[in-house]
N, C-alpha and C positions, 0 to 999 in steps of 0.2 A: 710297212703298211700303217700300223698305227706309233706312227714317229713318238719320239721324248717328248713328254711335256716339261719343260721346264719349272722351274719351282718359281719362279716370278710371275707366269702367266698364270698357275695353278691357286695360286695365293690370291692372286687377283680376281680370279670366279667366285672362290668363295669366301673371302672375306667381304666384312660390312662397310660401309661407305662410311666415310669419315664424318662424325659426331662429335663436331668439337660445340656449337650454338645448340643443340639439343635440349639442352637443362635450362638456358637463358629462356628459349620458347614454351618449356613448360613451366618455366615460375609465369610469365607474360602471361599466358592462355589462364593459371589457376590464381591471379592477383584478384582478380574480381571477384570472383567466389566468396577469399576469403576474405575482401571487404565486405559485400555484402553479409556474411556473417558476422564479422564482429558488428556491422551496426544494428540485425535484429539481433544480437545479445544486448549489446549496450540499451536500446530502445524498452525493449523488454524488461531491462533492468530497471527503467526509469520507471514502466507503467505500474511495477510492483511496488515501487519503492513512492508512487503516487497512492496505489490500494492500502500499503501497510499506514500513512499517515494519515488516509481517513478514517479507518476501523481506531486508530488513537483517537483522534479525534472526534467518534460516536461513541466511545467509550468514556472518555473526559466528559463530553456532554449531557450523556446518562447519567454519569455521578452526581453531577453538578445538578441537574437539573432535580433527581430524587432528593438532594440535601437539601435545596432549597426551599423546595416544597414541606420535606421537614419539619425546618425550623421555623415555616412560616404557616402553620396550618390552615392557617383565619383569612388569608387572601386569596384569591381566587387562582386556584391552582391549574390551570390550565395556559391561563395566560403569564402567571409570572413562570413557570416548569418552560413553555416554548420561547421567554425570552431571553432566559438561564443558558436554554443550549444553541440557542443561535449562537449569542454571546462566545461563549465557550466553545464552541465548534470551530466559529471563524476564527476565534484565538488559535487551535494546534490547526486546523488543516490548511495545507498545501495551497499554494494559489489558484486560484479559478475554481475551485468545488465550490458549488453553488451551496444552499440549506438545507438543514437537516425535516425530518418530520421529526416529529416529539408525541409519543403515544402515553398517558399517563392516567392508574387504578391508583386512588387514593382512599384509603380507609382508615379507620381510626389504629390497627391495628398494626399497618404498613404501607409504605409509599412505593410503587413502582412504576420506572421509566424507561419508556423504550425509546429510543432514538435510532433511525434510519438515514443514510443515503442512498440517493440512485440518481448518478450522471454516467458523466464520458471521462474517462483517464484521457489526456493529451499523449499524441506519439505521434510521430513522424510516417509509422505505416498505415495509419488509420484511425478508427476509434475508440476502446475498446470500454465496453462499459463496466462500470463500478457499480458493485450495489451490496451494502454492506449493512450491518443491524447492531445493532450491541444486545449482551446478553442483558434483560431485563434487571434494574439494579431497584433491589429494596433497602429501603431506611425504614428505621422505625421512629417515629415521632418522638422528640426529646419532652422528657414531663417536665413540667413546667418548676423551675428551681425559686425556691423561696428560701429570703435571708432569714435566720434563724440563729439569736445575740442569748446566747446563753453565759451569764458571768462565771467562771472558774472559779471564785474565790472571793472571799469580803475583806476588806481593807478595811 
């Protein structure tokens, strides 16, 4: 009634069909993926490494721009302070960042300058915007240095 099964027919129910291309279609199906990933890492990578060489770049120009002012009390400090950090801006930053703003309290006591940007970082997904500040830099005005010939000794 319920005749032999044989061990060839039995094996054949329930074993799995043969999977030799298996793994070739799953690297295929997941290649995209992980291209798309490595390039927003890469891309990412680039938009940061835009952000960090602006923030130098508003920092440099802050320096610059309080030292300047400085050393030069008697000139009109607003206009040589924002020509200080263009100057110097466009020296450290990255290509395409456009200017800075230059915000500057000058008192007899101390000089401070702010410098700002706000653009677009460039990337291949979009846009993403920059907007960065420098921490307010003070100098304090150099007092004015007089030569002063006093002889050591008489011959």
């Amino acid at each position: 009634m319920f005749g032999r099964v044989s061990a060839g027919r039995f094996s054949r129910m329930f074993s799995r069909p043969h999977s030799e291309g298996a793994g070739a279609v799953a690297c295929a199906a997941a290649m995209p993926l992980a291209v798309l990933a490595l390039a927003v890492t890469a891309d990412y990578a680039k938009v940061s490494h835009f952000r960090g060489r602006v923030q130098q770049a508003t920092d440099a120009a802050s320096v610059a721009a309080a030292e300047a002012v400085a050393r030069q009390p008697d000139i009109t400090n607003d206009v040589l302070a924002g020509q200080v950090a263009d100057v110097v801006f466009l020296d450290h930053a990255p290509r395409g960042a456009g200017t800075p703003t230059v915000a500057l309290k000058s008192t007899a006591a101390a000089v401070t300058a702010t410098v700002g940007y706000a653009g677009l970082a460039p990337s291949n997904f979009g846009r993403f915007s920059v907007m960065t500040r420098s921490a307010p830099m003070h100098r304090q005005p150099r007092p004015a240095r007089v030569a002063d010939f006093r002889p050591t000794g008489t011959r």
